[in-house]
C-alpha positions as CSV (number, residue, x, y, z in Angstrom):
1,X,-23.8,-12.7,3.6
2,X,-24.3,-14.9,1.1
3,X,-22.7,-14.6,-2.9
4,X,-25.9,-13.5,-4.0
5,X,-26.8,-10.7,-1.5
6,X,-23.3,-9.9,-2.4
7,X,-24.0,-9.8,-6.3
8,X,-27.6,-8.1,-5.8
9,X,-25.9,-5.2,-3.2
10,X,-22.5,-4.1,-5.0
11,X,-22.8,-5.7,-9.2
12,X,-22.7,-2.0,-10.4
13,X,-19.3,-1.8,-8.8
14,X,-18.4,-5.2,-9.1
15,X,-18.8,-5.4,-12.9
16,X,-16.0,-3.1,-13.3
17,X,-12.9,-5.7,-14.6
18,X,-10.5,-3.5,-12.3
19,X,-12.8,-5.3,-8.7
20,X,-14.8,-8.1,-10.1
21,X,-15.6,-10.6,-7.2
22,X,-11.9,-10.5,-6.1
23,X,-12.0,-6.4,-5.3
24,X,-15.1,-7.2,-3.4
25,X,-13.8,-9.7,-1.6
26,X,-11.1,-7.2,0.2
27,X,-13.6,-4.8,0.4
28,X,-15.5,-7.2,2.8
29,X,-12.6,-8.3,4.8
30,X,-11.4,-4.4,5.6
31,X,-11.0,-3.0,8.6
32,X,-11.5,0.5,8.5
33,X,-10.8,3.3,11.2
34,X,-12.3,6.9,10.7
35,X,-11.1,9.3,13.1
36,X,-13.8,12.1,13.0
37,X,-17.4,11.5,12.4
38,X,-17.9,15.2,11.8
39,X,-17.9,17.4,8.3
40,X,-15.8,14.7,6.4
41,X,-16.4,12.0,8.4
42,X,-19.6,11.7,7.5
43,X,-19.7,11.6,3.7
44,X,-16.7,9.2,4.0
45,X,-18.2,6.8,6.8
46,X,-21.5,6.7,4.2
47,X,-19.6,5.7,1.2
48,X,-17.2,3.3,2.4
49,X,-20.3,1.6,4.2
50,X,-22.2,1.1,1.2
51,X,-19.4,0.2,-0.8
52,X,-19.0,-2.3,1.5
53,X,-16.1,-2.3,3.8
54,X,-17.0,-5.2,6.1
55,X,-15.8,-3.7,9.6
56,X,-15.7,0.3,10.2
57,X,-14.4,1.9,13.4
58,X,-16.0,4.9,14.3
59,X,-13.8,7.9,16.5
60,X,-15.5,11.0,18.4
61,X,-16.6,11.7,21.5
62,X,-18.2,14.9,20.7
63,X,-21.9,15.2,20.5
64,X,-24.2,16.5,17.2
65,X,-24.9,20.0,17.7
66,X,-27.7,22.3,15.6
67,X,-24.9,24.2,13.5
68,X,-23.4,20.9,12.4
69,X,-26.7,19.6,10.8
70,X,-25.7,21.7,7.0
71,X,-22.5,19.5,6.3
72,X,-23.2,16.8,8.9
73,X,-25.8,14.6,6.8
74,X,-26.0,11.7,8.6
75,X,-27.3,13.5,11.6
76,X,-31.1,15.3,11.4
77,X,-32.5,17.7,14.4
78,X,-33.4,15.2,16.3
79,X,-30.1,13.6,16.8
80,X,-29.1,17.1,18.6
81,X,-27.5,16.2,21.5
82,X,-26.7,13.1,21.2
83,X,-23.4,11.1,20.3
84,X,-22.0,11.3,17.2
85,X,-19.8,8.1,17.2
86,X,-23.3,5.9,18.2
87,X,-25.5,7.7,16.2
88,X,-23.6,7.6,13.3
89,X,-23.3,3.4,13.8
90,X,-27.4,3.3,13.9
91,X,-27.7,5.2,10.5
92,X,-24.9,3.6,9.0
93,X,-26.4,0.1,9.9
94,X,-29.7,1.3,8.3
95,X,-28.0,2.2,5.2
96,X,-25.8,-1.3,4.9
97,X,-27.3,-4.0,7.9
98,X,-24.3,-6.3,6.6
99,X,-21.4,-4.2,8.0
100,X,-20.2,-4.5,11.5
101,X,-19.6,-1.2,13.0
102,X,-17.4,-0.2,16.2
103,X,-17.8,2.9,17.5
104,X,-15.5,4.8,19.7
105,X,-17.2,7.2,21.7
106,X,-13.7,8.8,23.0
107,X,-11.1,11.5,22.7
108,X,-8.1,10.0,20.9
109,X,-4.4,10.2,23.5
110,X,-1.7,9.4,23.5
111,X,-2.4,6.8,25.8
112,X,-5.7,5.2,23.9
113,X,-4.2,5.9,20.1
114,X,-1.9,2.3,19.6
115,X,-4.7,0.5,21.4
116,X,-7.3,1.6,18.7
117,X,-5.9,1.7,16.2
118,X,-3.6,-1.4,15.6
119,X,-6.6,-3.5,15.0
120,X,-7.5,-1.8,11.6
121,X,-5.9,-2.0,8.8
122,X,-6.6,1.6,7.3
123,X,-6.8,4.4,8.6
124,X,-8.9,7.8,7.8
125,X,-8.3,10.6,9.4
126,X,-11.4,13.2,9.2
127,X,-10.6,14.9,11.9
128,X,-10.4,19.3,12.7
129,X,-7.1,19.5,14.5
130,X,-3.5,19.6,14.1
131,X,-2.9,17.6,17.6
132,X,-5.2,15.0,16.2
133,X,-3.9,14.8,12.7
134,X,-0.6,14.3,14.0
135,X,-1.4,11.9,16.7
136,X,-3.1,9.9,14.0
137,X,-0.1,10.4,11.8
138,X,2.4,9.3,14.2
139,X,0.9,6.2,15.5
140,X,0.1,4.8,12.0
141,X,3.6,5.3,11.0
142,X,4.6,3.2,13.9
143,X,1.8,0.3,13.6
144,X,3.1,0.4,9.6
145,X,-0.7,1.6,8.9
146,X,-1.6,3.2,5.9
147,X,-3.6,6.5,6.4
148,X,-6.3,8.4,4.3
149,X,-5.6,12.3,5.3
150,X,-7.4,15.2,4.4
151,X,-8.6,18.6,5.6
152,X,-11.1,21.7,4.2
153,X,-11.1,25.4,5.2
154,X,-13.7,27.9,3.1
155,X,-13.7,26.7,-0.3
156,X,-10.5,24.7,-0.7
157,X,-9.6,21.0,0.1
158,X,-6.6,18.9,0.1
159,X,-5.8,14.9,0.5
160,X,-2.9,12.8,0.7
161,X,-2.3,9.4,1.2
162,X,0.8,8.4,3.3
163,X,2.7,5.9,5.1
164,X,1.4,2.7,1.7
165,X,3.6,1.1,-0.2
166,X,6.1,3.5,0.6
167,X,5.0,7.0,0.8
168,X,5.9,9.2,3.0
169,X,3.8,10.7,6.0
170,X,2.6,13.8,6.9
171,X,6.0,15.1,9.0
172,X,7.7,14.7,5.4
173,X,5.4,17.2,4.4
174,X,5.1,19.1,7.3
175,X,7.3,18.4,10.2
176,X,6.0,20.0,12.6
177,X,2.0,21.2,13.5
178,X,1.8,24.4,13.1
179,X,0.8,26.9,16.1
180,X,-2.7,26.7,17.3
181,X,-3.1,30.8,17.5
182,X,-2.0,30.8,13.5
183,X,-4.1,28.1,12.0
184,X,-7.7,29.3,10.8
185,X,-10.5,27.0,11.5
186,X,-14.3,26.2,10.4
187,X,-15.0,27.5,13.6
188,X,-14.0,31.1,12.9
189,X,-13.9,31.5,9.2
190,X,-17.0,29.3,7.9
191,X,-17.7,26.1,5.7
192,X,-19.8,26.2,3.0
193,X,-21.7,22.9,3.2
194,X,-20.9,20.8,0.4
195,X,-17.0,21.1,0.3
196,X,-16.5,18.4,3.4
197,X,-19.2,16.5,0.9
198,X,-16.9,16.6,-2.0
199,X,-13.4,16.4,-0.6
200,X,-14.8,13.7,2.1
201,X,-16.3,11.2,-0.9
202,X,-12.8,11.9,-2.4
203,X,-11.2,10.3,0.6
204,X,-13.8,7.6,0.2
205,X,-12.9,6.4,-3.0
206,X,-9.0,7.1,-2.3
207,X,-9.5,4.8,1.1
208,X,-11.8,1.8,-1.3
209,X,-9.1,2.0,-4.1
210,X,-6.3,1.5,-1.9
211,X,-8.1,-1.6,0.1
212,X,-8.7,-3.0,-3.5
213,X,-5.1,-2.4,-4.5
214,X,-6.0,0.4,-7.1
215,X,-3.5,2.8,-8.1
216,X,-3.6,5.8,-4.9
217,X,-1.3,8.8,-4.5
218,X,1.7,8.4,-4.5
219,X,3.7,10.6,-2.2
220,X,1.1,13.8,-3.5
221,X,-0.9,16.6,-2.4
222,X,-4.5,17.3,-3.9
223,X,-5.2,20.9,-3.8
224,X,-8.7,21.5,-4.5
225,X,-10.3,25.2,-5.0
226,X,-14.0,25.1,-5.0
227,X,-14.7,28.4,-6.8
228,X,-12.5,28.3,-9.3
229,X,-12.6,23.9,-9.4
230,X,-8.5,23.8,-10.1
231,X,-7.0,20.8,-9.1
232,X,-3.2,20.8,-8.5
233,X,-1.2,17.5,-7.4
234,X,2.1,18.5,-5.7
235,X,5.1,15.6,-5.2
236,X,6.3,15.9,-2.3
């Protein structure tokens, strides 16, 4: 892409002194891994595309189903059925043709995780599981990868950014996942549609500051209650 496309594309956020050509720049050479291309994953993937990032990995194997299509807004009924992970790169490359996209259309192992991941250099993990978000959690802190985490149930939110410039990661906060049986889940209790929306396009901008080297979290929690809109930061 050429310095103009660039200019014509991003100069709303490009004017701003705090990326200028230089915060651009990183934006283009980014590689960025979203696990999840689900409830968050979706408004992230969209944002972080048109932003700019110049190389997006795409993980999920699962396939778009009727119920997901009120929080899900990349997909429309006529994706039913179909992959998430490859439908998600043809919409994506609709919305920004000068992005590379990578999709994954896989369960992430044990055995698959280090493989994946260790070609990006950020990770964001949108994913609706404790085994996943661990996973995730583990294998960035041993590739030294920074990771975007966040999660939703009802009305509430909460985000973190570990394992960058010295944070710590998510068994610091929580050592160990909690029992399946215990944990409530969108499955059972509900989502209402726009929370992923807004706690999803929080972890955008979290994930496009900390590629530009804008302040992030710093070893913090975001609590977010939709009803109420109270934000809390916990240290941690």
């Amino acid at each position: 892409m050429s310095i103009i496309q660039d200019f014509l594309r991003y100069n709303r956020q490009m004017m701003l002194p705090e990326i200028g050509d230089s915060g651009q720049e990183k934006l283009k050479k980014a590689r960025v891994l979203v696990i999840g291309a689900g409830g968050l994953g979706c408004p992230i993937l969209q944002y972080i595309a048109t932003a700019g990032v110049g190389t997006i990995g795409i993980v999920d194997f699962d396939t778009i189903e009727l119920h997901n299509l009120h929080r899900q807004i990349l997909y429309t009924e006529k994706h039913v059925g179909q992959s998430k992970a490859i439908t998600a790169k043809s919409v994506l490359e609709i919305l920004n043709p000068l992005i590379d996209i990578i999709p994954f259309e896989e369960k992430l192992t044990v055995e698959n995780a280090a493989q994946i991941i260790m070609n990006f250099d950020v990770v964001v993990d949108g994913c609706d599981n404790f085994a996943t978000r661990y996973l995730v959690n583990d294998t960035c802190v041993t590739l030294g990868k920074p990771l975007i985490y966040g999660s939703i149930l009802k009305f509430e939110g909460q985000m973190a950014v570990f394992n960058h410039s010295g944070n710590k990661n998510l068994r610091d906060l929580f050592p160990e996942p909690p029992n399946p049986k215990d944990v409530p889940n969108c499955n059972l209790n509900g989502v209402l549609g726009t929370l992923p929306g807004i706690m999803g396009t929080m972890m955008a901008h979290e994930t496009l500051k900390l590629i530009m080297d804008l302040p992030t979290l710093k070893n913090e929690l975001v609590l977010f209650n939709s009803l109420d809109w109270s934000f809390n930061k916990l240290k941690f």
